[in-house]
C-alpha positions as CSV (number, residue, x, y, z in Angstrom):
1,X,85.5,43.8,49.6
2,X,82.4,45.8,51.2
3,X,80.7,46.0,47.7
4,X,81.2,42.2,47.1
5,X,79.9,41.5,50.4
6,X,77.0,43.6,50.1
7,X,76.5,42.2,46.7
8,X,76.9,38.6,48.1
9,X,74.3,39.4,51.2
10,X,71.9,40.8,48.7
11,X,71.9,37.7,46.1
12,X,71.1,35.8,49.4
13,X,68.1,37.4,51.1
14,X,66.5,37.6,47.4
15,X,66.8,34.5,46.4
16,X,63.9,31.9,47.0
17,X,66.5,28.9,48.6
18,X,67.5,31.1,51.3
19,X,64.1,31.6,52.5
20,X,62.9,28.4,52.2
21,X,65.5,26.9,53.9
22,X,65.1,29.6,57.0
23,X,61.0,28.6,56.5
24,X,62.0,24.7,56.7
25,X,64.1,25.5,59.5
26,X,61.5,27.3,61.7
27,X,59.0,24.7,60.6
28,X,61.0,21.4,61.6
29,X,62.8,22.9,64.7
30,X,59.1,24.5,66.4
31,X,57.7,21.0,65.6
32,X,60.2,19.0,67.8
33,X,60.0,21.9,70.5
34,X,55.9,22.4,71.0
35,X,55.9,18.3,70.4
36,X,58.5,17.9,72.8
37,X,57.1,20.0,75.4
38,X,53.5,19.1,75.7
39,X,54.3,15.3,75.4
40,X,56.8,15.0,77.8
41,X,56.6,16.1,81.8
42,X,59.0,17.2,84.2
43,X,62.0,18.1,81.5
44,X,65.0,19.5,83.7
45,X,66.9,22.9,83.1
46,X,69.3,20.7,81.0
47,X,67.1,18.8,79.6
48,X,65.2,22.4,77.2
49,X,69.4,23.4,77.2
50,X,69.8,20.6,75.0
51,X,66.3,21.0,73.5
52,X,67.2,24.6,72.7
53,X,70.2,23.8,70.7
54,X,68.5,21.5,68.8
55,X,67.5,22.9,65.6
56,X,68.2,22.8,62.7
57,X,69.7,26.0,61.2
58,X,73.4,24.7,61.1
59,X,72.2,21.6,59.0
60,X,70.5,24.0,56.2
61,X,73.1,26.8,56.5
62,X,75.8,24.5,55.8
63,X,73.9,22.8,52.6
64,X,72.8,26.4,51.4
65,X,77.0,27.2,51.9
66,X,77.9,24.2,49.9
67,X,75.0,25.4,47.1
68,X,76.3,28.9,46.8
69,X,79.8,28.1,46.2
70,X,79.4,25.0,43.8
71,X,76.4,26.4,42.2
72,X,78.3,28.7,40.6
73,X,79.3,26.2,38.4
74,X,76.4,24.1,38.3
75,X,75.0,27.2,36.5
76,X,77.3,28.0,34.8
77,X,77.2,31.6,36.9
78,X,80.9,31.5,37.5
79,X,82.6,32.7,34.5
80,X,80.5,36.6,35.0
81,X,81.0,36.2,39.0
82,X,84.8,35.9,38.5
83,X,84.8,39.0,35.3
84,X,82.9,41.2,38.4
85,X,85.5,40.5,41.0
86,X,88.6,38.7,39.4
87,X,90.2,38.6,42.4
88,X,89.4,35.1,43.1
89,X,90.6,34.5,46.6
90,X,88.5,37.9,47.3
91,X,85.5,36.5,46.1
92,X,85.7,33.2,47.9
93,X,86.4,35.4,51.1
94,X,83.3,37.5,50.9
95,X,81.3,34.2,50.1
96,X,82.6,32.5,53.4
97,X,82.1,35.3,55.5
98,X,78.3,36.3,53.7
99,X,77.5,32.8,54.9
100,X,78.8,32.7,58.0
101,X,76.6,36.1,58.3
102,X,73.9,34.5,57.1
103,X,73.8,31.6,59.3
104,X,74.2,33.4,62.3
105,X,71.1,35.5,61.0
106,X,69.2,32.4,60.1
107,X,70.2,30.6,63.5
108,X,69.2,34.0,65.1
109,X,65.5,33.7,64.1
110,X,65.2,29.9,64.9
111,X,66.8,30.4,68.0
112,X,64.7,33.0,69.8
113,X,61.5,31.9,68.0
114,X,62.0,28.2,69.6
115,X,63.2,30.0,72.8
116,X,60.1,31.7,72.8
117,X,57.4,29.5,71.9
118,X,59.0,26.3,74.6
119,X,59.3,28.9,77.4
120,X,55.9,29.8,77.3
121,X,54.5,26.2,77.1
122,X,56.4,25.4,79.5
123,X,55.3,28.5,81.5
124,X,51.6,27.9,80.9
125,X,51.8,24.4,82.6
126,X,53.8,25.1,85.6
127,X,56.7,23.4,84.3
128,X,60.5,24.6,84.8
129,X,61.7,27.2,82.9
130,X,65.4,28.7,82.4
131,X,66.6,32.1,83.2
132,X,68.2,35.1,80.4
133,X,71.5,34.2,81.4
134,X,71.2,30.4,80.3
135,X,69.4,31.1,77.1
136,X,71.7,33.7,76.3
137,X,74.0,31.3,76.6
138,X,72.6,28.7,74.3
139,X,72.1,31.5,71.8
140,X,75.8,32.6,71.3
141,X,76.5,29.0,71.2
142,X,73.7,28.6,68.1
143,X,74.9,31.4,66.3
144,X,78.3,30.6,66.8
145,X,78.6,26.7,65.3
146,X,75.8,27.9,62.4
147,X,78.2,31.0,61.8
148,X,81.0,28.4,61.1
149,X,78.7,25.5,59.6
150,X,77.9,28.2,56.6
151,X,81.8,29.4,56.0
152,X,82.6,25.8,56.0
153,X,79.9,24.8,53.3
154,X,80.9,27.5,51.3
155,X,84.5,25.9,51.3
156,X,83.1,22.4,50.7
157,X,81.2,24.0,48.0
158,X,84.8,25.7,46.6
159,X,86.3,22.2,47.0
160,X,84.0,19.6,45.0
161,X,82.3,22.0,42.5
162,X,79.5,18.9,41.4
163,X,76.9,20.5,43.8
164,X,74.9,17.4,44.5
165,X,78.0,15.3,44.9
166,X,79.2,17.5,47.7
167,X,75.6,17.8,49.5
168,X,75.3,14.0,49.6
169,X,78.9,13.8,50.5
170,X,78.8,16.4,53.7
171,X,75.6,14.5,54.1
172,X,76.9,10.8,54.6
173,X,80.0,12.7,56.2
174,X,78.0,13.9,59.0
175,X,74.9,11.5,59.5
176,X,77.4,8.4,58.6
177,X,81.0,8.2,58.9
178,X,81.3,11.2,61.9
179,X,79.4,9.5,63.8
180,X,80.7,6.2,63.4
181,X,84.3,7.4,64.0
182,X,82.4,8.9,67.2
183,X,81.7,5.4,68.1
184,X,84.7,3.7,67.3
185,X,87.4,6.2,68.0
186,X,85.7,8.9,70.3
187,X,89.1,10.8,70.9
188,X,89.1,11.1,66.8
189,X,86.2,11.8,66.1
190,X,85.1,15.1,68.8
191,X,87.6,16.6,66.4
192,X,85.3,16.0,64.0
193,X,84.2,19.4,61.6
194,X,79.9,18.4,61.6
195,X,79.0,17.0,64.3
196,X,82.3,16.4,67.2
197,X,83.5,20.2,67.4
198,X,79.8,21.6,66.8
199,X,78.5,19.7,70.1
200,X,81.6,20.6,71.8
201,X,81.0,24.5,71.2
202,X,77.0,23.2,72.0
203,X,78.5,22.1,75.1
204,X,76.6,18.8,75.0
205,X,78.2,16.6,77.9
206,X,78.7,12.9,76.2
207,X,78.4,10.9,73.4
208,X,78.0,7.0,74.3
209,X,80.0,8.0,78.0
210,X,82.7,10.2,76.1
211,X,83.0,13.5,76.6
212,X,83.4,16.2,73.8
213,X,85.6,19.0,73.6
214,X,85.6,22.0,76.2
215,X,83.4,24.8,74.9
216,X,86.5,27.4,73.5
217,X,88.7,23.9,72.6
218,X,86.1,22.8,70.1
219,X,85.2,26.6,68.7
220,X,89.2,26.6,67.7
221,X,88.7,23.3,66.4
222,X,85.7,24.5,64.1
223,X,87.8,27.5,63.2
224,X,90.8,25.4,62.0
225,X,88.6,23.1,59.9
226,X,87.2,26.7,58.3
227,X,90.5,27.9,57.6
228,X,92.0,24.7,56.3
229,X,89.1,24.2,53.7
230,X,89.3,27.6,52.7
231,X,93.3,27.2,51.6
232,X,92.2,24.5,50.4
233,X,89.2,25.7,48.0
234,X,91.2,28.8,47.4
235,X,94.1,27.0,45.7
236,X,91.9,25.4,43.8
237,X,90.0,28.4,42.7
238,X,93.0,30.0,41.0
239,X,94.0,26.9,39.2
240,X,90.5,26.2,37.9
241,X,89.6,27.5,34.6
242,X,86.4,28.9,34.4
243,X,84.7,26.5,31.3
């Protein structure tokens, strides 16, 4: 398991997707937080809380998770993956959990780096500013939902093996139909595996007046989602034949 894992980790940090996407990331999440912070005055404690979760590491991770699991077979890479590690439910285990590394690591860098660059606006104008503690505690919360975002990809990825299919599915999924079950059936839909349970963990106090989950509620709800998609990809996996 350790030499699959390592293998997996590897195949990630040298391949040119994974950087991209943590480049795109940095990119588009310092844009909305220098643009954000010199355009607008007087932003509350709460108000960078919120503007510190909001990057967007947990939307690439779990699009990168869904393209290393159904990629395999988009390029035709899964026959020799499953002759190096035939155990198949092995190898979709150390896939979930190299993504769920790798999007911590990826939400890591975002993180601190918008962290960073908003305090110190925000510092050079006299503006409020928030202490370790609370920053701290928006970071565990980052790297906790983008841990999760990338395992479930990977599963989404293991379920629906047409790789853009799935992307544009998880895609309309979570910028569609979560949030419309949101709207129309909010005690539903904070259940939800993209965007409900995620803001929960985020701690992100209402959508439309309702609240989402408690904090440790939602980060069990994320983890069930996780583990149900992964039984489910994995009993799929040793059905599938390989061609």
């Amino acid at each position: 398991m350790s030499a699959l894992l390592r293998a997996e980790l590897l195949k990630l940090r040298t391949t040119r997707t994974f950087v991209t996407l943590v480049a795109a990331a940095l990119v588009l999440s310092l844009l909305v937080v220098v643009l954000t912070t010199l355009l607008t005055d007087d932003l509350s404690e709460d108000d960078l809380r919120s503007l510190f979760t909001a990057d967007f590491s947990s939307l690439f991770i779990l699009l990168l998770g869904v393209m290393g699991m159904a990629g395999e077979w988009r390029h035709r890479t899964i026959t020799s993956t499953v002759l190096a590690a035939p155990n198949r439910l092995a190898l979709l285990a150390t896939k979930t959990l190299s993504y769920a590394v790798a999007g911590a690591v990826l939400s890591l860098v975002v993180t601190v780096a918008i962290m960073a660059v908003g305090t110190l606006i925000q510092s050079a104008g006299g503006e409020t500013t928030i202490g370790i503690a609370d920053l701290a505690d928006v970071l565990w919360r980052n790297l906790a939902v983008a841990a999760l975002l990338g395992a479930f990809g990977v599963c989404i990825g293991g379920l629906v093996r047409n790789q853009v299919a799935a992307m544009i599915g998880l895609l309309v999924f979570a910028f569609a139909l979560e949030p419309a079950i949101m709207g129309v059936a909010p005690d539903v839909g904070r259940f939800g595996p993209t965007s409900g349970a995620p803001n929960g963990v985020l701690a992100v106090e209402s959508f439309g007046g309702e609240d989402f989950l408690a904090p440790g509620i939602a980060l069990l709800v994320m983890a069930a989602w996780v583990g149900v998609a992964f039984a489910a990809a994995a009993a799929l996996l040793q059905r599938r034949d390989l061609v």
